[in-house]
Every structure is written in structure tokens, then in C-alpha cells.
N, C-alpha and C positions, 0 to 999 in steps of 0.2 A: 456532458460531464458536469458534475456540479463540485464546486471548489469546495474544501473546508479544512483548510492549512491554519497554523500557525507555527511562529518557529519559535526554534530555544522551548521546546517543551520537553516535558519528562513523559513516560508512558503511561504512567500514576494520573498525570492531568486526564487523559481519552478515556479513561477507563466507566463505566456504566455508574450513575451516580453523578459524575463530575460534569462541571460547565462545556466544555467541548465533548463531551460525548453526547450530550443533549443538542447542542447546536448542530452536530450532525445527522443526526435522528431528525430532528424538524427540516433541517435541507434534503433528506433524502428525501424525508415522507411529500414535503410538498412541492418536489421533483418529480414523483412519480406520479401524484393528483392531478398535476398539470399537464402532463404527457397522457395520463389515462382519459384526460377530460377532451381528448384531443382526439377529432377521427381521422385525422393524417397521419397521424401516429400507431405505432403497436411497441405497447415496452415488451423486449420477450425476457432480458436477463439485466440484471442488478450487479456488478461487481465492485467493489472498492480496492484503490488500489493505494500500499501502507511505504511512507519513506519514512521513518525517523527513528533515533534510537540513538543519534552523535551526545546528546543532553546526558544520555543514562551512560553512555559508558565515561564522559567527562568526569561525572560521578561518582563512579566505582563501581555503578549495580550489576550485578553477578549473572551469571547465564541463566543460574535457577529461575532470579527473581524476574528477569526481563522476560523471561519463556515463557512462565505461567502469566504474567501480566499479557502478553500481548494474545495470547490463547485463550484465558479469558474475555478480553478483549471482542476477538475473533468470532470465539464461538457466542456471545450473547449479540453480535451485529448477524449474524446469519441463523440462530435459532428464533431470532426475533422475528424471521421475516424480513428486515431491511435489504439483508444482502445475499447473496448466493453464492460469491467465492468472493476473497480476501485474497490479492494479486502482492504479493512483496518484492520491492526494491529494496534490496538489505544496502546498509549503509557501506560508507568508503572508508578511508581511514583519514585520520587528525596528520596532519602535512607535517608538525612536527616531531611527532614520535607514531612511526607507524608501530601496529601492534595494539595502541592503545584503545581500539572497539572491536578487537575476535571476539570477546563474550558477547558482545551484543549480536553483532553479524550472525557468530556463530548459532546463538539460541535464534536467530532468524530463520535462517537455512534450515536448522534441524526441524523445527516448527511446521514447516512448507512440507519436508519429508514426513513428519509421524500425523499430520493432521489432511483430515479428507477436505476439508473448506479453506486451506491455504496453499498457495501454489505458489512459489519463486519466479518472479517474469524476470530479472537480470539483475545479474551480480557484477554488472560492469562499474561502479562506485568505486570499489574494489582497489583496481587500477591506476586511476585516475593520478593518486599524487605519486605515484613511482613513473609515472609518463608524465609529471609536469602540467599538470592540467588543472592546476589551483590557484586559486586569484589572491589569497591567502590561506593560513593554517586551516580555514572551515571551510570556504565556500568553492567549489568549482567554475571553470571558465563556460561560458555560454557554448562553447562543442563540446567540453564533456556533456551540458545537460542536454543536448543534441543527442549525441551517441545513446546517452544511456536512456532518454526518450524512446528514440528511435527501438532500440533491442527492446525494452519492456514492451510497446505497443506493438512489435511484431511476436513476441510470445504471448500476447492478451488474445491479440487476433487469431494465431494457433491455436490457443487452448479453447478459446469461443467457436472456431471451427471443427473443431472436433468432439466437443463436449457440449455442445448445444444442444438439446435434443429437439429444442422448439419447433417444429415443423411452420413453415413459413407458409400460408394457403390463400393469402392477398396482396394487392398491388401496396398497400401501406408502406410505408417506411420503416423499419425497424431499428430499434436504435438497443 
């Protein structure tokens, strides 16, 4: 896995052009140089996987605006070559006014549906502050991010086992 987080971001910041989309491009690219450089290694798949969007609906930004950003997005990290599917954790809700990120969520989810390079690993966020799982108004307890860990990396694992086509033909490691 290679990290490229930052928080309190907008979707406007990721976007192709901007400072963290370029930082992720160079972590990916020379992630993959170093694993290809490697003969205990076989890369066979590239996936990224997207948590954020709490920034934009603080905001107000709109399903349209947040859809087509994160789609573009998407589609210029996978037409590029860096990636190969685009895995979403849609967001949860604001502890103190639930309601106030459906647009985001929601242009998340639909996004995973109308697009072939994005797929919904868990939508357990979701829950979380109606089960008390909030450390405050933004952040979750370390078992929600357990739980919702957990369900994402068993839908990644799913969809990597069934949608992989890579034929595996040595003892290497695959990652």
C-alpha cells in the first residue's frame, strides 16, 4: 500500500493539475518502479482506494459538482495508466446534523454504479454516528475504523478475486 492522505481537503485540491494529485502520481509511479525493479516481486493490479468528500459537503458542494469532480478525477488516474480500478469508502455523516453529506455520499455511490473503473467497497461510515461511534462531530472511534477497514478490504479482496484476470504462472509474490 502506499499512503497519500491528507485531511480537511476539498476534491478541487486531488484533481489533475493540482499539488496532491501530482504527489500521488509520483508515489504511485515510484511504487511501482520499485516493485517492478524487484524479482521477488510481480505487480499484477494497481487499485486506489478514495475516502473523502466530509470538506465538500461542509461546504455546500452539490451532487452535480462533487460527481463530475471525483469522475474526472477517476477517470484521468485510470486512463492514465496509474491505476486500474478506483475502490470508494463513501463518507459518513457530520455527528451533529445527520443528513448534512447525502449529496456527497450520494454522488459517491451513484458514481461506483454508472462508472466501469469505480466500485463501492463499504458504505459502513454511514452508520457509524447513529450507533455512537464518534469521538467527536467528525472523527470516528478506532472500531469504527476497524469495522469499516475490515468490510472495505473484504470487498477489495472480492472484487480482486473475481475480476482479476492476471493468471498467476510463478512462485513470486504477488501483490
Amino acid at each position: 500500500g502506499v499512503s497519500c492522505s491528507e485531511g480537511n481537503t476539498t476534491i478541487d485540491q486531488w484533481l489533475p493539475g493540482g499539488t496532491f494529485y501530482a504527489d500521488a502520481i509520483a508515489r504511485i509511479t515510484a511504487a511501482k518502479e520499485y516493485l517492478n525493479s524487484e524479482s521477488s516481486y510481480r505487480l499484477d493490479n494497481v487499485y486506489m482506494v478514495w475516502c473523502q468528500g466530509e470538506s465538500d459537503g461542509d461546504l455546500g458542494i452539490s451532487y452535480s459538482y462533487y460527481y463530475n469532480e471525483l469522475d474526472s478525477l477517476t477517470s484521468s488516474l485510470v486512463s492514465g495508466g496509474y491505476v486500474e480500478q478506483c475502490m470508494i469508502i463513501s463518507i459518513g455523516e457530520y455527528a451533529d446534523e445527520i443528513g448534512r453529506y447525502d449529496q456527497i455520499r450520494s454522488a459517491q455511490q451513484q458514481l461506483c454504479e454508472d462508472s466501469e473503473y469505480c466500485i463501492l467497497i463499504s458504505t459502513l461510515f454511514e452508520e457509524m454516528a447513529l450507533q455512537g461511534n464518534m469521538k467527536d462531530a467528525y472523527h470516528y472511534t478506532q472500531e469504527a475504523y476497524n469495522l469499516v477497514g475490515t468490510d472495505a478490504g473484504e470487498s477489495a479482496g472480492e472484487y480482486d478475486k473475481y475480476n482479476n484476470t492476471t493468471t498467476k504462472k510463478d512462485n513470486r509474490t504477488s501483490l
